[in-house]
N, CA, C and O atoms as a MOPAC input file, in Angstrom:
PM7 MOZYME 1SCF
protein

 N    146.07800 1    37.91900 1    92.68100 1
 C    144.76400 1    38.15700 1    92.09400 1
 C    144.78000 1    39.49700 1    91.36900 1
 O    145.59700 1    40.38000 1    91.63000 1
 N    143.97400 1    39.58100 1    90.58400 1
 C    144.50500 1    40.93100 1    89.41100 1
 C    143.20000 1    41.51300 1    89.93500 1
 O    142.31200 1    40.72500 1    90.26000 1
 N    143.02800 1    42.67900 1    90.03400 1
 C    142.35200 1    44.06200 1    90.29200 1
 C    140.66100 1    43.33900 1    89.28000 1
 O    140.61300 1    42.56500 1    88.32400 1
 N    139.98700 1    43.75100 1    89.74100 1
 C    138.95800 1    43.65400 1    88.65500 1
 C    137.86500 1    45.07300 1    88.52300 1
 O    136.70800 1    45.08900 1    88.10400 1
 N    138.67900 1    46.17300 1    89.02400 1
 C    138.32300 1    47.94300 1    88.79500 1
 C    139.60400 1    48.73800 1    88.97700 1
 O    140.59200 1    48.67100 1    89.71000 1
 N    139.02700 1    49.76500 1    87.68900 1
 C    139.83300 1    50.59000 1    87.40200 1
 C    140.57500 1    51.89100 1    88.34000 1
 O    139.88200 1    52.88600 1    88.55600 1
 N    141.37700 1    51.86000 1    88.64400 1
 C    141.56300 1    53.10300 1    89.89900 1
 C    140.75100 1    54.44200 1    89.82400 1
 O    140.55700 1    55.13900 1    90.82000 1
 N    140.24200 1    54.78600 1    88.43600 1
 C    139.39000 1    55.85800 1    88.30100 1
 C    138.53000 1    55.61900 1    88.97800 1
 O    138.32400 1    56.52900 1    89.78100 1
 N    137.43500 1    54.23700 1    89.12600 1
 C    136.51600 1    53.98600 1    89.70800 1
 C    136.42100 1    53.90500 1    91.18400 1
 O    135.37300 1    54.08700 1    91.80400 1
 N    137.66600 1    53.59900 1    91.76500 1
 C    138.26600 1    53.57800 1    92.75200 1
 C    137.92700 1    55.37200 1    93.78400 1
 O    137.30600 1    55.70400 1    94.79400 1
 N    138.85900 1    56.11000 1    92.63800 1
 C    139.25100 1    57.49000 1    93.16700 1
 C    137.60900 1    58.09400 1    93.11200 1
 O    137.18600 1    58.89100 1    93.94900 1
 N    136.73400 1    57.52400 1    91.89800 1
 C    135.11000 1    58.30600 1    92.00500 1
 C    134.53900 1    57.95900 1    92.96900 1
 O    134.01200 1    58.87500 1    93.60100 1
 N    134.34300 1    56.26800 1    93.63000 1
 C    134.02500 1    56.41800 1    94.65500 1
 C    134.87300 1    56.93500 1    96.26000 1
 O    134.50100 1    56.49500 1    97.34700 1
 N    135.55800 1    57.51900 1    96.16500 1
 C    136.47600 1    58.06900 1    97.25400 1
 C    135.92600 1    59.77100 1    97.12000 1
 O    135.45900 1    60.52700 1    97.97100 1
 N    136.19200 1    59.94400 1    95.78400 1
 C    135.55300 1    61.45300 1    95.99100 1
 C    133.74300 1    61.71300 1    96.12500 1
 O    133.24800 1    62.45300 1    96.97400 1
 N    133.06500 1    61.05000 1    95.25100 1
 C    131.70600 1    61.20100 1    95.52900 1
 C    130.63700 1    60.41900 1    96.07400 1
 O    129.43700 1    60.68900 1    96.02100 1
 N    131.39500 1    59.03700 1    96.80800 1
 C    130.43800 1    58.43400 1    97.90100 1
 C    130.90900 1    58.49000 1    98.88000 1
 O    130.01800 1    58.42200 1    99.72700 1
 N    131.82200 1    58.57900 1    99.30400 1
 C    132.85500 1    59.77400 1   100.64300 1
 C    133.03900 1    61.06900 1   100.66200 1
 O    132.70900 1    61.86600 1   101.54000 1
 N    133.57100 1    61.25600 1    99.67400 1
 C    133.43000 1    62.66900 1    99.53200 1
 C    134.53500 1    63.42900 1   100.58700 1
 O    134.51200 1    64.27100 1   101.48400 1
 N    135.50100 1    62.58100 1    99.88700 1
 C    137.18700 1    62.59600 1   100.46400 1
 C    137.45400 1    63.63600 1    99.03100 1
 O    137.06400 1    63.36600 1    97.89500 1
 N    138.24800 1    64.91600 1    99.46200 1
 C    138.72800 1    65.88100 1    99.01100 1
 C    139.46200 1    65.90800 1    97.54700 1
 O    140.12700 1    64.89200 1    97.75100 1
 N    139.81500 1    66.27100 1    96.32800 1
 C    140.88200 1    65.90600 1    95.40200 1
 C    142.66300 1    65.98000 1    96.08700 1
 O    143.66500 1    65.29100 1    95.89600 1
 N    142.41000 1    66.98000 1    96.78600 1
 C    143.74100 1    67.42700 1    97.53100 1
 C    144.20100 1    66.58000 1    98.45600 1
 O    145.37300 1    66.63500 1    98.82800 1
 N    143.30900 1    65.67700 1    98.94500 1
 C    143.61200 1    64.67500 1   100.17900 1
 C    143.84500 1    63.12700 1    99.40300 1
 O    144.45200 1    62.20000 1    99.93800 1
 N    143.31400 1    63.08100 1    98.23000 1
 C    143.45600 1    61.92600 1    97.66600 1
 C    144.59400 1    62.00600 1    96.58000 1
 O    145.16100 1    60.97600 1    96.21600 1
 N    145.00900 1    63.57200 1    95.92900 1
 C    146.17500 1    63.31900 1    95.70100 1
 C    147.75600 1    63.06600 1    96.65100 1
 O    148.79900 1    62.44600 1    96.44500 1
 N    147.22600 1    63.90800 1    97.72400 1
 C    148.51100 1    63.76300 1    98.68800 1
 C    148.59400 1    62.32000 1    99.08900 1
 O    149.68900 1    61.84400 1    99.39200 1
 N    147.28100 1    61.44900 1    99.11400 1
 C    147.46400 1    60.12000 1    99.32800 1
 C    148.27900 1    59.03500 1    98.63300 1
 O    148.95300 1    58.06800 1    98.98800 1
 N    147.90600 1    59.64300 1    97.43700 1
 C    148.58400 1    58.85700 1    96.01900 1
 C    149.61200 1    59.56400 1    95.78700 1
 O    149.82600 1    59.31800 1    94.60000 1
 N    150.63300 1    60.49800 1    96.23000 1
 C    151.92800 1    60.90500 1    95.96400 1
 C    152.92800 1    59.87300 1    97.26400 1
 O    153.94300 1    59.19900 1    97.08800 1
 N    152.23700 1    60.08800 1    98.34800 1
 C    153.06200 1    59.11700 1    99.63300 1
 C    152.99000 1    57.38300 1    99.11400 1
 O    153.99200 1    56.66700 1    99.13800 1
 N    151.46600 1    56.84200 1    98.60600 1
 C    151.44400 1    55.77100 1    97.79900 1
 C    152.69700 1    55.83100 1    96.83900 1
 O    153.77200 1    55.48700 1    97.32900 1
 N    152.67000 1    56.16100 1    95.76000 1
 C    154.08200 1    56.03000 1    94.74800 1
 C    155.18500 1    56.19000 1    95.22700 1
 O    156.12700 1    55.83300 1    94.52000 1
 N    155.50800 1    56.81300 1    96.67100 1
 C    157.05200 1    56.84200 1    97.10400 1
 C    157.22700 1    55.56000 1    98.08500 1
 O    158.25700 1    54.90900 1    98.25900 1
 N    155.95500 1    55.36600 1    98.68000 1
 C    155.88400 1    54.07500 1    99.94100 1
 C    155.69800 1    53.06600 1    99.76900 1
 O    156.12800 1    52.18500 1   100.51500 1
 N    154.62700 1    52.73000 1    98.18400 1
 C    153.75500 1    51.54300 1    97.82300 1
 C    152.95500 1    51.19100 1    99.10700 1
 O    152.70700 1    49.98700 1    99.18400 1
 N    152.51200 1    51.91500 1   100.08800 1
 C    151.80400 1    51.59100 1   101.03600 1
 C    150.20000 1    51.66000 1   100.97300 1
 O    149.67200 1    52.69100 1   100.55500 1
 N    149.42000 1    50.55600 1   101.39100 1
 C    148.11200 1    50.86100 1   100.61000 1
 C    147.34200 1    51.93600 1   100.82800 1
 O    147.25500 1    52.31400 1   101.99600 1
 N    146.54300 1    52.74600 1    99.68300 1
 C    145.87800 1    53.94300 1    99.73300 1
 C    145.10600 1    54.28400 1   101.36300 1
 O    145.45100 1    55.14700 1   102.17000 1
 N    143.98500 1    53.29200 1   101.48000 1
 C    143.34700 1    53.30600 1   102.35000 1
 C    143.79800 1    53.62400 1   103.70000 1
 O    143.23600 1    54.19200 1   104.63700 1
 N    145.25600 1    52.98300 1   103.52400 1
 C    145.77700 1    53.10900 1   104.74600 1
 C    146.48200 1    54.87100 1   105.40600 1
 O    146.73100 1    55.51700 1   106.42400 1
 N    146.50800 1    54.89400 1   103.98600 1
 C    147.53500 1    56.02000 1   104.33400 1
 C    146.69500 1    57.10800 1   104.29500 1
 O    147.06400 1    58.20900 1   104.70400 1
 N    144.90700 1    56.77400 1   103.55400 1
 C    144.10200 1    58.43300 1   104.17400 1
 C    143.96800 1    58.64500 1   105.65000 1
 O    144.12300 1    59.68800 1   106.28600 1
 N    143.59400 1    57.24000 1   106.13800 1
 C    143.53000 1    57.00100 1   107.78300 1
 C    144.45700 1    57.09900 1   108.72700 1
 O    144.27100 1    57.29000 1   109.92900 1
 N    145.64400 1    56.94000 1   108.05300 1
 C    146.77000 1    57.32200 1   109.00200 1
 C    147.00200 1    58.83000 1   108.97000 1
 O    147.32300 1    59.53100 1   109.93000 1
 N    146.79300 1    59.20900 1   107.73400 1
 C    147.26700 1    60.95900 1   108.11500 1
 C    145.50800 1    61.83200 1   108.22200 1
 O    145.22700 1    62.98800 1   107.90600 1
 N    144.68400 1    60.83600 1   108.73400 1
 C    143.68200 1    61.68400 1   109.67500 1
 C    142.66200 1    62.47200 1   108.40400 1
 O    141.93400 1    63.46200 1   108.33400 1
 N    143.02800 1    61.58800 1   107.68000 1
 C    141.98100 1    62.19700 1   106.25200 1
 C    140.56700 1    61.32700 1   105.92200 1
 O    139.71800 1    61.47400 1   105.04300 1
 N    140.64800 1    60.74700 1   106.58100 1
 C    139.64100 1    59.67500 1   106.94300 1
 C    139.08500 1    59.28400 1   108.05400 1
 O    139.82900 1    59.31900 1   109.03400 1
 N    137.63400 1    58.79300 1   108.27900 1
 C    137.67100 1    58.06400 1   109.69600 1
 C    137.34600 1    56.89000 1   109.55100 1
 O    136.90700 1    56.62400 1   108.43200 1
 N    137.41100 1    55.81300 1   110.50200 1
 C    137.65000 1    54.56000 1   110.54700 1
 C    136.08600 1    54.10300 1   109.62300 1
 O    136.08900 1    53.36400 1   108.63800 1
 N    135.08200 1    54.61900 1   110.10700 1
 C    134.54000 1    54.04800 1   109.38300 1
 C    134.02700 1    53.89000 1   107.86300 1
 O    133.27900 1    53.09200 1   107.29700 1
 N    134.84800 1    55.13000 1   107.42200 1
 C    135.27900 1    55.80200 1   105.57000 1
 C    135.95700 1    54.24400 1   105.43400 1
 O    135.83800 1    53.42200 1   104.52600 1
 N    136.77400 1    54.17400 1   106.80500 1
 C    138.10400 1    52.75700 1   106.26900 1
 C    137.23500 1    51.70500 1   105.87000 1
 O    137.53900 1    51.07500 1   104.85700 1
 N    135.80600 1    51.29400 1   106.74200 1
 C    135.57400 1    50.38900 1   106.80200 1
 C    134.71700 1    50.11800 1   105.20800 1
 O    134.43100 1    49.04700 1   104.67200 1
 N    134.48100 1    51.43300 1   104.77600 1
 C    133.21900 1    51.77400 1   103.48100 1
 C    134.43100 1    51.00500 1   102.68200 1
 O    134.35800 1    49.83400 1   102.31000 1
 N    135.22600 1    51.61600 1   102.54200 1
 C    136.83300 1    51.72600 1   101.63400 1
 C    136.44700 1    50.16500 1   101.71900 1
 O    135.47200 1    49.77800 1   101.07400 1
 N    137.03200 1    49.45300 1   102.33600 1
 C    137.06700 1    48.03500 1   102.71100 1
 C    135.96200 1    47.44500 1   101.86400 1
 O    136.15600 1    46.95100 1   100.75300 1
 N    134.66500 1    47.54100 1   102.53300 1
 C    133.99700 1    47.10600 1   101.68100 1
 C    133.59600 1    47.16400 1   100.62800 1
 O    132.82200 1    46.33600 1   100.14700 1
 N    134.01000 1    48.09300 1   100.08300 1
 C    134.08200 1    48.62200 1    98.42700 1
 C    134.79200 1    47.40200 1    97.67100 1
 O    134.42800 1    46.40500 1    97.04700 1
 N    136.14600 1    48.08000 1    98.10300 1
 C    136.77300 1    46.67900 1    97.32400 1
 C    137.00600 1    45.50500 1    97.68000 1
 O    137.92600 1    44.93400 1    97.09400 1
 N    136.31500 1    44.82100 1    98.66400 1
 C    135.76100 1    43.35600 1    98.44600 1
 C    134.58400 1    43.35000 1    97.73200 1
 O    134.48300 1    42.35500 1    97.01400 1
 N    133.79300 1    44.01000 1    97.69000 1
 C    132.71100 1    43.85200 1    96.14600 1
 C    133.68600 1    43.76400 1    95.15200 1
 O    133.81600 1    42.71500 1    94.52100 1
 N    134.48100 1    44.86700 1    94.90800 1
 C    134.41300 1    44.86300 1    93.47400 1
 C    135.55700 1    43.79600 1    93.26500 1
 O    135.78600 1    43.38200 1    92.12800 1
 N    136.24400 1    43.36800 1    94.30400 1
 C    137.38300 1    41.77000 1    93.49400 1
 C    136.20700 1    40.68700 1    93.90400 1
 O    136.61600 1    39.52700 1    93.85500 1
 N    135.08100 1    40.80900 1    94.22600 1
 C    134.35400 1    39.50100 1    94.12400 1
 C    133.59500 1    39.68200 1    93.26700 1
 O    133.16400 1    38.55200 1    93.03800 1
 N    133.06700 1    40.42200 1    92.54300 1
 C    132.11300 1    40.70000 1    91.10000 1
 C    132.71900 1    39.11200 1    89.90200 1
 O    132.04500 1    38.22600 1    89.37700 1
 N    134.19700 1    39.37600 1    89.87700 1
 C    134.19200 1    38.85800 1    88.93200 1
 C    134.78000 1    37.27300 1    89.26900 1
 O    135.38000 1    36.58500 1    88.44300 1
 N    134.53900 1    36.96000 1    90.34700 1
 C    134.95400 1    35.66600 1    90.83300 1
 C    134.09700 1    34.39200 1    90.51000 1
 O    132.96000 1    34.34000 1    90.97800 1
 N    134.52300 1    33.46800 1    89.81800 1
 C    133.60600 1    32.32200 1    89.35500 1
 C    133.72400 1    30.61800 1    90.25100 1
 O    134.73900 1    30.01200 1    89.90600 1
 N    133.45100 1    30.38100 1    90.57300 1
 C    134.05900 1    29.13500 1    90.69900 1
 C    134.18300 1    27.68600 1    90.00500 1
 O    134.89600 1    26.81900 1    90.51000 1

């Protein structure tokens, strides 16, 4: 299934409806490009997040890959 938002939109809501750090979301996305391990996972594993940021995270992007779903 192809993405249907842009990672900018992604990283805006991480920084200003969480209000997860630039410094914590780049260190996220440098271990992402060496691991391919998913973002979300890896703010929560290194304690940059709490579970229920995970759960916002989560539901974020099941909105936004169901926006454009038709049947």
């Amino acid at each position: 299934m192809e993405r249907s938002f842009k990672v900018s939109e992604f990283i805006n809501f991480l920084q200003y409806d969480l209000e997860i750090s630039s410094s914590a979301i780049a260190m996220a996305l440098r271990t992402h490009q060496q691991w391919h391990d998913p973002l979300p996972m890896l703010l929560w594993q290194y304690g940059l997040i709490s579970i229920e940021q995970l759960t916002r995270i989560f539901d974020w992007l099941e909105t936004q890959t169901s926006k454009d779903f038709k049947l």
